[in-house]
N, C-alpha and C positions, 0 to 999 in steps of 0.2 A: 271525609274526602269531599274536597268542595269543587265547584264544576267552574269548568278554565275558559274564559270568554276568547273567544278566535280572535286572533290581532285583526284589527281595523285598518283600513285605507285610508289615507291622505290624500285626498286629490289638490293640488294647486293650480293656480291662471295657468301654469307651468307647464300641466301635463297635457301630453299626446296618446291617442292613441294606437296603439302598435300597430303596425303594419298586415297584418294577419286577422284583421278583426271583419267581420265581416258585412253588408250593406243590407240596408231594414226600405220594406217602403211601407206606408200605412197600408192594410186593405181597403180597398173599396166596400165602401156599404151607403144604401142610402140612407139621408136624417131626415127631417122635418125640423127646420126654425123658425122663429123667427128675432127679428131684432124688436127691444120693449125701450118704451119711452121714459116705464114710469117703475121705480120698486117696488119689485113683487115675491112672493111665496111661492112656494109650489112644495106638495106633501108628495116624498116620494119613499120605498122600502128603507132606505137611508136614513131619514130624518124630513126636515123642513129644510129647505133650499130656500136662500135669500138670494136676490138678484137683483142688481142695481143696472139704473135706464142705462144703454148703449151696449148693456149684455145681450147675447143671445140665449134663449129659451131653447132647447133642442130634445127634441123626441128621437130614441135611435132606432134600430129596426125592429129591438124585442119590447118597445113600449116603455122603456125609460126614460126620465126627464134628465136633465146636468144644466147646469148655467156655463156661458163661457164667455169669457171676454171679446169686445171686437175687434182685437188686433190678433187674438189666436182664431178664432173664426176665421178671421177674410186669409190669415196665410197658411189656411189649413184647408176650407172648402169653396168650390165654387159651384154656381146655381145649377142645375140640371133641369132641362125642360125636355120636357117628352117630345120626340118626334123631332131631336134634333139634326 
C-alpha cells in the first residue's frame, strides 16, 4: 500500500481570493538595521548570510540577524525614534 499525495493547487494571474478570507496585519516589533554599502557575511543559527550593498542588515527583537532588500525594507518599516 503506497501513500496518496493530496491533490495540489493551481493558482493562476487569474485567481481571487474568496470573499470570506480574512485580513492579516504584520505585528509590531522593534528591529535594529541598518543599510550596508559593501558585501557582507554574517554567521547566524541558520548558516552564513550573504548580503549585497543597498541590503539591509537587521537584528530582530530575540537577537537574530536576516538580510533584506531595500525596496521590502522601506515598504515594510519606518524609523522609530524615541520620544516621538
Amino acid at each position: 500500500m503506497g501513500i496518496t499525495a493530496a491533490p495540489s493547487l493551481r493558482i493562476d494571474k487569474n485567481f481571487k481570493l474568496p470573499a470570506r478570507t480574512k485580513m492579516y496585519v504584520r505585528k509590531p516589533y522593534p528591529i535594529r538595521a541598518i543599510r550596508m554599502d559593501i558585501v557582507f557575511e554574517i554567521e547566524t543559527s541558520k548558516g552564513t548570510l550573504i548580503g549585497m550593498p543597498g541590503e539591509y542588515l537587521i537584528q530582530n527583537s530575540k537577537g537574530e540577524y536576516r538580510t533584506l532588500s531595500a525596496k521590502i525594507f522601506e515598504d515594510t518599516y519606518e524609523e522609530f525614534r524615541i520620544g516621538r
